[in-house]
C-alpha positions in Angstrom: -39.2 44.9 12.5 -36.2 47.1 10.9 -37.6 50.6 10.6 -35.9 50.4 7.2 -37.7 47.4 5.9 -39.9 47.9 3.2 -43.2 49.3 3.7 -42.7 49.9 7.1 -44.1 53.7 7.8 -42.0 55.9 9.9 -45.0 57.7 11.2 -45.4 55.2 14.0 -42.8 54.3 15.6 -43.6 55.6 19.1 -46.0 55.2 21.5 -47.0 57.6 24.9 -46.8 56.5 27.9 -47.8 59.3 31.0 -46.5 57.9 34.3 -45.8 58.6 37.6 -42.6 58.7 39.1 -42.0 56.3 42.1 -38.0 56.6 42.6 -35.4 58.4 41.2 -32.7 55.0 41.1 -29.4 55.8 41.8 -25.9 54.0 41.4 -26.9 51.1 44.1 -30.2 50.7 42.7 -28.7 49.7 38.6 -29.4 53.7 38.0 -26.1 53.3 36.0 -27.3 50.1 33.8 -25.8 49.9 30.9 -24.5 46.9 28.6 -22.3 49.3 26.6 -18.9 50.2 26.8 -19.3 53.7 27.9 -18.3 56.3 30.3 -21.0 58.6 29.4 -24.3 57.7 31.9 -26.9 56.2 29.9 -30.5 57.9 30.4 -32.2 55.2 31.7 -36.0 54.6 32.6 -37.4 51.5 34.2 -41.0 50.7 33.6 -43.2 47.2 34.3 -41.5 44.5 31.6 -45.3 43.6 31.0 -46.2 47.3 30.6 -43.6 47.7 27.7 -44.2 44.7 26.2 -48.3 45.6 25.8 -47.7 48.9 24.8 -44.9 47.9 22.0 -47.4 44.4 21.6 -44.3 42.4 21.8 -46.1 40.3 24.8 -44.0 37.3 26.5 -41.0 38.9 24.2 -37.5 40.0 24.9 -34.7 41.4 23.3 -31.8 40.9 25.3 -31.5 38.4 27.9 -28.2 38.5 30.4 -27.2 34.9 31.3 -24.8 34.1 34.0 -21.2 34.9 33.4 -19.8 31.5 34.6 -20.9 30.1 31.3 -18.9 29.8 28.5 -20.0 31.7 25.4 -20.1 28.8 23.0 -21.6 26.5 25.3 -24.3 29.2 25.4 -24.4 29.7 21.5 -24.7 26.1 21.3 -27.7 26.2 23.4 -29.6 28.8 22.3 -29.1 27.5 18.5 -30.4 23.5 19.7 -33.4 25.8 21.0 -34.2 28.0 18.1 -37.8 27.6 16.7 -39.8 29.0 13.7 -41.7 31.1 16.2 -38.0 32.9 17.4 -37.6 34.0 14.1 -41.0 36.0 14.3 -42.1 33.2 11.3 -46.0 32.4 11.7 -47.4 29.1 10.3 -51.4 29.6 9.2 -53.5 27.3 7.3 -54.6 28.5 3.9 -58.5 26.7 3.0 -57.7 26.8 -0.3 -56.1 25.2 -2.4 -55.2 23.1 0.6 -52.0 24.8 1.7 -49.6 25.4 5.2 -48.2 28.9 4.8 -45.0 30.3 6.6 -44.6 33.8 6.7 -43.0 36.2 8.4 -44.2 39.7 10.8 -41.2 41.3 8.8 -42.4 41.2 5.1 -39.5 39.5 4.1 -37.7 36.5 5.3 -34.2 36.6 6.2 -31.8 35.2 3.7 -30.7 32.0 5.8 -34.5 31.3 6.9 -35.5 31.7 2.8 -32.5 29.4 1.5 -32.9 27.3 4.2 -36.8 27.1 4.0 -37.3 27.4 0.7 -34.7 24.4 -0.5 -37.1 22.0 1.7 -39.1 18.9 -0.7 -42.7 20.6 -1.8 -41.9 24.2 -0.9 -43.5 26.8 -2.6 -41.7 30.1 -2.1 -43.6 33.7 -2.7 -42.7 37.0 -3.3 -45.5 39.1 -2.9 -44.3 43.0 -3.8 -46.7 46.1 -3.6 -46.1 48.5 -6.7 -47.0 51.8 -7.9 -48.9 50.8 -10.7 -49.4 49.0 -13.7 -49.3 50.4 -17.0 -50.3 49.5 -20.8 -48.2 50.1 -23.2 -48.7 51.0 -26.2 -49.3 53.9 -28.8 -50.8 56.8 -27.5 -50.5 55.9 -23.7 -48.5 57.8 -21.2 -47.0 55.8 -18.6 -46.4 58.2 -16.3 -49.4 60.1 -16.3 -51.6 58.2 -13.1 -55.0 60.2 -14.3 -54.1 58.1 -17.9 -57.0 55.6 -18.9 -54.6 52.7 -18.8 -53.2 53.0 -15.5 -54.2 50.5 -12.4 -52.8 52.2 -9.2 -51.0 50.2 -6.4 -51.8 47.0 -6.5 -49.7 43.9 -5.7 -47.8 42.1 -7.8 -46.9 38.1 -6.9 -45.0 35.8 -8.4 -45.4 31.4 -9.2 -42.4 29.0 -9.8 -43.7 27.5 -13.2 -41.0 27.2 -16.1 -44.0 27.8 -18.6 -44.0 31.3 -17.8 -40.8 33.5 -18.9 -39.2 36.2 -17.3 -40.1 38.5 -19.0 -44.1 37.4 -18.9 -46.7 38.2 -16.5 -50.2 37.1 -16.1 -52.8 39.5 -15.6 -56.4 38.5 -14.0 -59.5 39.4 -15.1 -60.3 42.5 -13.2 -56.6 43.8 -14.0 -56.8 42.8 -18.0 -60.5 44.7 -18.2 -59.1 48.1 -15.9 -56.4 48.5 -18.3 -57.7 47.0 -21.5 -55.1 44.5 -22.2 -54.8 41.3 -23.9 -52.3 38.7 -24.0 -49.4 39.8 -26.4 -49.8 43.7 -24.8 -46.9 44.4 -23.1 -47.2 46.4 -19.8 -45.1 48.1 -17.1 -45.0 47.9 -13.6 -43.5 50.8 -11.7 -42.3 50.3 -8.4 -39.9 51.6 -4.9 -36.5 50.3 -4.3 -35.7 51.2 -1.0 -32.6 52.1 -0.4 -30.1 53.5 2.5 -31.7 55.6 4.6 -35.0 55.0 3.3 -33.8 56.2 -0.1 -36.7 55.8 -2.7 -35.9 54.9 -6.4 -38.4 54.6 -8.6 -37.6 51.6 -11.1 -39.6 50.2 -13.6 -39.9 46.6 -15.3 -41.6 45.8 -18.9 -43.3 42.7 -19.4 -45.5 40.7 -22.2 -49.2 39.3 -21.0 -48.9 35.7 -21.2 -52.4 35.4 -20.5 -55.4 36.7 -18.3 -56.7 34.5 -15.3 -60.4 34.7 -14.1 -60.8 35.7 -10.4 -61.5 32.5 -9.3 -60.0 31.3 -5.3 -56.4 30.2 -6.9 -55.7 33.7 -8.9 -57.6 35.8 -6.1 -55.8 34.8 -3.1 -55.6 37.7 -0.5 -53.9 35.3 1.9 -50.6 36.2 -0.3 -50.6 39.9 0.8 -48.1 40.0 3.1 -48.4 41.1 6.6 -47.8 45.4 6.4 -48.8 47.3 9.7 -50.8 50.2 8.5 -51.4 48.4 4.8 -53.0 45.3 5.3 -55.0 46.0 8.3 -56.4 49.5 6.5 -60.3 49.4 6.5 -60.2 51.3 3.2 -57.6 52.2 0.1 -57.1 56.0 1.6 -56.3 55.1 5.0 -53.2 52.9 3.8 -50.1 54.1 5.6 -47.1 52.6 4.2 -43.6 53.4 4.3 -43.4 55.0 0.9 -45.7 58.2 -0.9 -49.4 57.2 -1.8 -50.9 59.9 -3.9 -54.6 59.3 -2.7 -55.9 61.2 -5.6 -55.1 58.1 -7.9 -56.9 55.4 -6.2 -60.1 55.4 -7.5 -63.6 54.7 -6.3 -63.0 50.8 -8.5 -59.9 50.5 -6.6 -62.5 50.4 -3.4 -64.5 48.8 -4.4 -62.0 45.5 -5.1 -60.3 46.1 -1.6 -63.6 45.5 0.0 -64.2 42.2 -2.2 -60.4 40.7 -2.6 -58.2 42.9 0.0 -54.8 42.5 -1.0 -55.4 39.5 -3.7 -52.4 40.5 -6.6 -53.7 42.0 -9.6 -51.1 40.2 -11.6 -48.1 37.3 -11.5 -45.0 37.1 -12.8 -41.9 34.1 -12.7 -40.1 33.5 -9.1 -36.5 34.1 -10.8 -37.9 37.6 -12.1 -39.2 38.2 -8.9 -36.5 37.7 -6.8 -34.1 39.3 -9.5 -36.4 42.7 -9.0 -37.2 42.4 -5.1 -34.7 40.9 -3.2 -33.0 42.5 -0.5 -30.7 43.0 2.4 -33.8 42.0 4.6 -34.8 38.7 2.8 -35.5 37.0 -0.1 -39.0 35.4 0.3 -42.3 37.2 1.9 -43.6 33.2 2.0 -42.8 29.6 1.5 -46.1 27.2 1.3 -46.6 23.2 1.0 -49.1 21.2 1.0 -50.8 20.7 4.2 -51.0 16.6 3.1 -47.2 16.6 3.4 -45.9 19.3 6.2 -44.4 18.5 9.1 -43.5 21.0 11.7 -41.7 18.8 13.5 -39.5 18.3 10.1 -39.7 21.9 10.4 -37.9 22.7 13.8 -35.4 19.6 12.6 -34.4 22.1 10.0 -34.2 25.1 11.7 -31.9 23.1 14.7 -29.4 22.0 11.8 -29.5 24.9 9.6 -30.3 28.2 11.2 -27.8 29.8 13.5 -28.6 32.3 16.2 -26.6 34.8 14.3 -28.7 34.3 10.8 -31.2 35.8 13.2 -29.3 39.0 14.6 -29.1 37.3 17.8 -25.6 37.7 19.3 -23.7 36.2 22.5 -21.7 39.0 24.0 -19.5 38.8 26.7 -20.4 42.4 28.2 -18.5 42.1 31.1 -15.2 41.1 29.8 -15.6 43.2 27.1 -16.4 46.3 29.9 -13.0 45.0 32.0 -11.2 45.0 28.8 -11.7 48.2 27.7 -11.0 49.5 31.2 -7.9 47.5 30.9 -7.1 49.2 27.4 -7.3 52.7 28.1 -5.5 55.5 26.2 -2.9 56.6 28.0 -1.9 59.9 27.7 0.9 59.6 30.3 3.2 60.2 27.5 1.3 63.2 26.3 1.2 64.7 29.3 4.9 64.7 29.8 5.6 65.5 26.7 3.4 69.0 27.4 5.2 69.5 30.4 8.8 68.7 29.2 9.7 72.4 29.1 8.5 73.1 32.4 10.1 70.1 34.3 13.5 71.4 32.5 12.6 75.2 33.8 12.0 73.6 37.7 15.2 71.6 36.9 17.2 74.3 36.0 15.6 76.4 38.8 16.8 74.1 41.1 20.3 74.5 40.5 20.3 78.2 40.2 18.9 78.4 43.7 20.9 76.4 45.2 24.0 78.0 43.1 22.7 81.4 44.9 22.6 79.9 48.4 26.0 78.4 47.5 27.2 82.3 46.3 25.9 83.7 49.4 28.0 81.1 51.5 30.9 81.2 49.6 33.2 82.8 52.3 32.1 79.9 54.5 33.1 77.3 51.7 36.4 78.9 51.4 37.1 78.7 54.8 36.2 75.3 55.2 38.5 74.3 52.1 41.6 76.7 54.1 41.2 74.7 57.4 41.9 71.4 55.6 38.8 69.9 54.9 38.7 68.2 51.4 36.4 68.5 48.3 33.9 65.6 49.0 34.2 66.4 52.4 32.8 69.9 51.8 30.6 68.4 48.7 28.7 65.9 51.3 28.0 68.8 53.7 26.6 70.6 51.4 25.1 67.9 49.9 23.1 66.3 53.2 21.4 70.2 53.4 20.3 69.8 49.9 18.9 66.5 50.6 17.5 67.8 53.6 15.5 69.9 51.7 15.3 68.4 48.6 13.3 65.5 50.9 10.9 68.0 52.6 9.6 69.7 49.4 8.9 66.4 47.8 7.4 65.6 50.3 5.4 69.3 50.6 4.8 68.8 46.7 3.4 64.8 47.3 0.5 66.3 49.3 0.2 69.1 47.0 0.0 67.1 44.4 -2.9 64.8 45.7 -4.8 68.5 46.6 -4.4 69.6 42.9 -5.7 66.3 42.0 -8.9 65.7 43.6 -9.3 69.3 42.8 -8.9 68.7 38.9 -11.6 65.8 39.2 -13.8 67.2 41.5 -14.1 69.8 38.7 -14.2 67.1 36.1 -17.1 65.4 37.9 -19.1 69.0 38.3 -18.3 71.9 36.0 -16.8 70.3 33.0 -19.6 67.5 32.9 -20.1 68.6 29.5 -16.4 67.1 28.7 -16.2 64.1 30.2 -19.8 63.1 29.8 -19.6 61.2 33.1 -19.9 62.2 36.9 -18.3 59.2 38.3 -14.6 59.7 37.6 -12.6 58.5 40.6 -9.2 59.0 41.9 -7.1 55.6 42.6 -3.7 56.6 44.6 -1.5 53.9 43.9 1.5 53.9 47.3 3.7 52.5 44.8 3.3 55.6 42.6 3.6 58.1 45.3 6.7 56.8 46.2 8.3 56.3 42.8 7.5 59.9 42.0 9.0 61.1 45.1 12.1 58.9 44.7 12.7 60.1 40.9 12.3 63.9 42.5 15.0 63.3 44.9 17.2 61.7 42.5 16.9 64.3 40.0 17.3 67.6 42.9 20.4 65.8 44.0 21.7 65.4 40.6 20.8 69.3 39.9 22.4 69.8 43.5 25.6 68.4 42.9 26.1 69.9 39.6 25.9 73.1 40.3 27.9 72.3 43.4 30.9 70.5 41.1 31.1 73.4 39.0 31.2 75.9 42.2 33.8 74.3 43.8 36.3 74.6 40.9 37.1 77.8 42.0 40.1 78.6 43.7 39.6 78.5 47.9 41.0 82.8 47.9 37.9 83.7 45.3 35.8 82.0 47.6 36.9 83.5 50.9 37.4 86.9 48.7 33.8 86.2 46.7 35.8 87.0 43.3 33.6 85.7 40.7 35.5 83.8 38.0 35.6 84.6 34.6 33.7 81.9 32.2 36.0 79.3 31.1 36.4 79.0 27.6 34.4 75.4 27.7 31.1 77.0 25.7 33.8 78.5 23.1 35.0 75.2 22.5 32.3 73.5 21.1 32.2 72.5 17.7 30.1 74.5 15.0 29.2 71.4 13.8 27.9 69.7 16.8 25.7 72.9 17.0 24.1 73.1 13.4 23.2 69.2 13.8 21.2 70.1 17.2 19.8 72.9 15.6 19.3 71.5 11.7 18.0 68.1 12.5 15.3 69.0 14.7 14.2 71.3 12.6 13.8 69.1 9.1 12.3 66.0 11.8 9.4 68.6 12.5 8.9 70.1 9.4 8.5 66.7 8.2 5.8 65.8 10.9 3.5 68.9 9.0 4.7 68.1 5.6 3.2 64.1 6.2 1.0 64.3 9.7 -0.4 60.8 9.2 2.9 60.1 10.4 2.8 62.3 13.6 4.4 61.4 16.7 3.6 63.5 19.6 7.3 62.0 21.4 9.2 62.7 18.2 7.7 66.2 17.8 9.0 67.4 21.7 11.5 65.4 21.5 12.6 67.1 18.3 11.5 70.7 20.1 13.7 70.0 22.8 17.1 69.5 20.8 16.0 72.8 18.5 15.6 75.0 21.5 19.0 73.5 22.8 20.6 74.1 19.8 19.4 77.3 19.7 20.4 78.4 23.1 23.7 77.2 22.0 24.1 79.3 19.1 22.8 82.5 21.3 25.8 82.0 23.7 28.6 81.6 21.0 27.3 85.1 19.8 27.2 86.1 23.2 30.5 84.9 24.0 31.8 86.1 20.6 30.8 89.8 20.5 32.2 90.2 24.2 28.4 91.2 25.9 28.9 87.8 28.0 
């Protein structure tokens, strides 16, 4: 039952249980059960299936059931829906004595909407709405209706309703007992007061005025109890103070006459009022009818279950056919990935080790430079030179990618170990493992290489344009007047265009691209560099 639905208290909605632990299940033992999508592990107890179901009273019940994977989902939908039964539905099928009826009602007040169409539509059906309200009130001169002490006030009763086109919708029919509490006669008009539930269990008082058609004795038609519909903690209470429904009950109102007709008629309505009027105040998300009845000379269940087969599907009855696994390899398929992010965050950094690279090996290049320029005076040319220098670099550039490789794995299990242990709280899940890919490790290592080489030969391009007596001399040459050639222009764009591309990621961030932002960083902080040196360059301090 919806812990939302009407009437349904909030108060009782769990039970105790003090066991004893017999094994603490870990991953190998289904520890780790869960049919959601989640990384976060689920807190998971496992109890006797017959235990549960006596203590929730749901005996030979289930609410999921996992079905072999080999099987195609709408084979199984197309199963379960030639299968589907009154019973399934939680519907319950009783005999009512008198006058002679089959009743179908439901253990969740109201029908749902498919099963009341579906049920209701049927030849010789009799749908019900049986409603409990705050009160019923006379009205008329000198009466308050909102005072519950006043005279003319019958506390909550229930209020039902017939399909007969004699009576209006705005006309109710009081019984005896009702007409006599509140002194009314047919032409009175009266008021019945009663909870809309809402989201969240959000009450609203609402109120309806009617006309008395007429007044009914209490014979066995007009005081039926078998209407009531079923209420845990309402129509199972012994007396009217020990009613426990999902909405306020001042006790103070019920009176010692209201007791005194629970003990004789239970639940029997205190008043009747048209189906259309009915369903117009009561109907909800939950369902339309709290009954449907026909004559007991003319139902069938087996008509019954023919209707529910051709009519009812399994998802008019919340039950859904999910494919959890593919759904769980899916989603492990369709990971975020922050790759990009992460490069992005360390763009600056991969641009400082790149730049490193070549200043280092420009150093070892200035502390050699005698041995360059001696090599260049006995004959040997450029590339010859270039490709010693250039195997040494490789020679090295090869080790410490290789140095950084196993580093690199270190720093990793490192970073997940940590993950896994002291920053549980972020992750939410202890099971986060570390899949080395070959194919990776040596892509990485081949893009390392590629890039040192390209630093490497730079720098090594730009030594070698010096003149073979500066390098056996170590004369350092004087800048070249390259960086004073380049345009103004071409400098303001890298500096101006950046800067309006990120101004615009603040000025509208639903737009926000985390490439586009360093990417836009990137060419600023060239730009800007730029426009250092020509001042540098300009002022004579370079």
């Amino acid at each position: 039952m919806p812990l939302n639905a009407p009437f349904v208290s909030a108060e009782e909605t769990s039970v105790s249980l003090r066991a004893v632990v017999k094994k603490i299940a870990g991953k190998e033992d289904m520890g780790r059960f869960n049919l959601k999508t989640s990384q976060s592990a689920p807190y998971n107890i496992f109890i006797s299936g017959k235990e549960l179901n006596r203590l929730m009273n749901f005996e030979g019940r289930a609410n999921n059931i996992l079905i072999n994977t080999g099987l195609d989902n709408e084979d199984i939908r197309q199963t379960v829906s030639r299968c589907l039964a009154p019973d399934d539905a939680g519907l319950r099928i009783k005999q009512i004595d008198e006058p002679g009826e089959t009743e179908i009602s439901t253990e969740r007040v109201f029908m749902e909407p498919a099963i009341s169409r579906t049920i209701g539509q049927l030849p010789d059906a009799k749908p019900l709405i049986t409603y409990f309200v705050n009160s019923i009130v006379l009205k008329g001169e000198g009466v308050n209706v909102n005072d519950e002490n006043e005279q003319h006030v019958v506390p909550y009763s229930f209020v039902s309703s017939i399909d007969e086109k004699w009576l209006a919708d705005d006309e109710i029919i009081l019984t005896r007992w009702t007409a006599d509490d509140l002194d009314a006669a047919p032409g009175d008009k009266v008021v019945l007061k009663y909870y809309e539930i809402g989201p969240l269990r959000q009450l609203t008082e609402k109120e309806a005025e009617f006309r008395v058609r007429e007044v009914v004795s209490m014979s066995a038609d007009w005081a039926d109890s078998t209407r009531m519909p079923w209420i845990p903690g309402l129509s199972d209470a012994g007396h009217c103070r020990e009613c426990e429904a999902g909405v306020p009950i001042n006790l103070d109102a019920i009176r010692d006459k209201d007791e005194e007709y629970w003990n004789r008629w239970k639940g029997a309505p205190k008043a009747y009022i048209s189906l259309n009027k009915a369903r117009e105040m009561w109907e909800n998300r939950f369902g339309i009818y709290t009954a449907v009845r026909f004559p007991s000379s003319k139902f069938n269940i087996k008509k019954i279950n023919a209707v529910f087969e051709e009519n009812i599907q399994p998802g008019d009855l919340g039950i859904i056919i999910e494919p959890v696994r593919e759904q769980g390899i899916s989603a492990s398929r369709n990971g975020t990935d922050f790759s990009g992010l992460f490069l992005g965050l360390s763009f600056f950094i991969l641009a400082a080790s790149i730049i490193l690279t070549a200043l280092l090996f420009r150093l070892n290049l200035e502390t050699r430079s005698g041995e360059v320029g001696i090599l260049t005076a006995l004959g040997f040319k450029e590339n010859q030179v270039r490709g010693i220098f250039m195997r040494e670099g490789f020679v090295v550039a090869v080790a410490g990618g290789i140095a950084g490789l196993l580093l690199s794995l270190v720093y990793t299990w490192c970073v997940f170990r940590i993950l896994n242990t002291l920053w549980f709280e972020i992750v939410r899940t202890n099971v986060l493992l570390i899949k080395i890919v070959p194919l990776t490790l040596m892509t990485g290592l081949l893009i390392s290489l590629v890039i040192s080489m390209a630093a490497i030969a730079v720098s090594l391009f730009r030594y070698q344009r010096r003149k073979t007596a500066d390098l056996q001399k170590r004369i350092e040459t004087e800048v070249t007047k390259t960086w004073r050639q380049v345009p103004d222009g071409l400098i303001w764009l890298l500096t101006g265009v950046p800067l309006i591309l990120i101004i615009r990621q603040f000025i509208r961030p639903e737009g926000l691209s985390p490439v586009l932002f360093f990417i836009s960083g990137a060419l600023l902080l060239s730009g800007l560099l730029l426009i250092y040196r020509k001042i540098i360059i300009r002022t004579g301090l370079g």
